[in-house]
C-alpha positions, 0 to 999 in steps of 0.5 A: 349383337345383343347375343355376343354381347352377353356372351363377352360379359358371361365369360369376363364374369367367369374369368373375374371371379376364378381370380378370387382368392377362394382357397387363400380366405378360407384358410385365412379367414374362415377357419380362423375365423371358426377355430376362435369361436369353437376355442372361446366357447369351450373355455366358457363351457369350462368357466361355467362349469365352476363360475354359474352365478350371474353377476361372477365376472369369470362367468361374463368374461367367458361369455363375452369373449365368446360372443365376441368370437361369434360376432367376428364370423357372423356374416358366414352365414352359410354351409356348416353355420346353417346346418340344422339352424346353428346360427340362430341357434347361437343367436336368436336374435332379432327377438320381436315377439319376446319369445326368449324371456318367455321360454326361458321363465318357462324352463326355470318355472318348471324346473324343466330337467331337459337341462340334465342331458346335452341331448335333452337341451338341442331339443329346446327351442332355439329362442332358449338357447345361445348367446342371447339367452344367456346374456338374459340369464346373467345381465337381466334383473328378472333373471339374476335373483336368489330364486331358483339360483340352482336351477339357473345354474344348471340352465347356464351350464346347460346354454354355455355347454350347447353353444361349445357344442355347436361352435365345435360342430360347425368347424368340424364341418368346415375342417373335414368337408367344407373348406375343400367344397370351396377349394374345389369350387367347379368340382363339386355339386355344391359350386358348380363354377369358381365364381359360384364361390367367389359369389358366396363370400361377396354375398356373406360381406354384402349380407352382414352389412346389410344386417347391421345397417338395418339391424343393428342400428335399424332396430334401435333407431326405429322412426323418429316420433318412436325411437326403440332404444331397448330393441338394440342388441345385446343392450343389456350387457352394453355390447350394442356399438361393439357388435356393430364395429366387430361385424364391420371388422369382419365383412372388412377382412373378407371384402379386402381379402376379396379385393386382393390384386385390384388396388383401386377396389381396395383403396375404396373399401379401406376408406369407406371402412375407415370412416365408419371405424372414425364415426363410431369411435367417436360415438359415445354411445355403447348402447345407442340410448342417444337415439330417443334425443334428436342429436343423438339419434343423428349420430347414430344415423350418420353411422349408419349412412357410413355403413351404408356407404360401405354398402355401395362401395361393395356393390358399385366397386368389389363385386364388377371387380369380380364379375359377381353380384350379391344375389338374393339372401335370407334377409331379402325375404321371400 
């Protein structure tokens, strides 16, 4: 009995989770998703080239716009985005042992001229590169002062040019070999069954919420005798809350898309995600430095209960609905 019974769940498993709308989210979600930030990139590879000083707001709207569009797909962090590290390539972050400002005052320092070729920067660590790097080189004061202004410039020119780079490479990938992988899901080595696919999207919805309860809003919350404001992402440039709700935006995009054709699966998710949209509305707080007052970290908490809440709506609601389950990911350690 226990036998057919695990049989019966096996094939209604498999049966769900060929009804995910697999091809419909790749071209509705992923390629758009990854065509955004290969165009942002390129235009702030652009901007540097003729705005490299750190306080020029072409310069930052370049960069932000970007960082924005590398946010918004953060949470697909598999296939072409974790070919030879690109994702933490992008955004080195979290940094607990400060090894960005360390490799960066390193390369200035030395006038390091790995920055004269693209091919001499991919060789760089990757602490020294992407979003978050750069954000030190235009936000941070022991970074945006008169010495070594050419050289930084060149240093800017040199991060903006490698992170278009990469956005370009990763939808290349996704454009010439990936998307059919996904569409093909059951023909291929790399989904072997449909709902292999169908598990990798609820996994990167899982994964992301994941990442910004714990993360986003673990980081800065620290404990309550020993808040860690400044371990908040990207609270230099006061972007810490708008990562927070564009990360949400996302992982909603793709969990409804998911939930195409199951109403009730849906509704759940749009209210869970509706609250936490109205909680972080509310919260005036870009850079969660609330956190070190008890009313402060409250609110920060609550938000963080409303993620988490979107959590178990995903794992109790979405994923029975598909018949598949997140499984293990890169934050589960080993």
């Amino acid at each position: 009995m226990r036998r057919a019974l695990v049989l019966v769940a096996a094939l209604w498993a498999g049966t769900a989770a060929a009804e995910a709308p697999v091809a419909a989210i790749v071209e509705g979600h992923v390629l758009p998703g990854f065509t955004r930030l290969a165009e942002a990139s390129a235009t702030l590879d652009a901007t540097a080239d003729d705005h490299c000083a750190p306080e020029d707001p072409a310069l930052r709207a370049a960069w932000g716009a970007a960082f924005d569009a590398w946010i918004a797909v953060s949470h697909l962090r598999f296939g072409p985005t974790e070919t030879g590290d690109r994702a933490f390539a992008l955004a080195f972050w979290p940094d607990s042992r400060g090894a960005t400002p360390k490799a960066l005052a390193g390369l200035i320092a030395a006038r390091d001229p790995v920055v004269e070729t693209a091919e001499g920067f991919a060789t760089v660590s990757i602490a020294a590169r992407g979003f978050h790097a750069l954000e030190f080189l235009i936000y941070d004061p022991a970074f945006t002062g008169d010495d070594a202004a050419a050289y930084r410039c060149a240093l800017v020119q040199a991060m903006a040019g490698d992170i278009a780079r990469i956005a370009a490479d990763i939808l290349t990938d996704w454009r010439a070999d990936y998307a059919e992988r996904m569409r093909d899901a059951g023909g291929n080595d790399t989904y072997r069954t449909p709902d292999e696919a169908a598990q990798e999207l609820f996994k990167a919805v899982s994964t992301g919420l994941q990442f910004t309860s714990d993360t986003r809003l673990g980081r800065p919350l620290g404990t309550f005798d020993k808040p860690r404001p400044t371990r908040a992402e990207a609270w230099r440039s006061g972007r810490s809350l708008r990562h927070v709700v564009m990360s949400l935006d996302g992982t909603r995009d793709l969990a409804l898309m998911l939930a195409e054709g199951h109403p009730e699966a849906a509704a759940a998710l749009d209210a869970a995600y509706g609250r936490a949209f109205a909680i972080a509305r509310d919260l005036d707080d870009p850079v969660f430095a609330g956190v070190e007052t008890p009313e402060g970290r409250f609110q920060v908490e609550i938000l963080q209960q409303a993620v988490d809440a979107i959590r178990r709506v995903v794992a109790q609601d979405l994923g029975p609905t598909l018949g598949v389950a997140a499984g293990f990911n890169a934050l589960d350690g080993d």
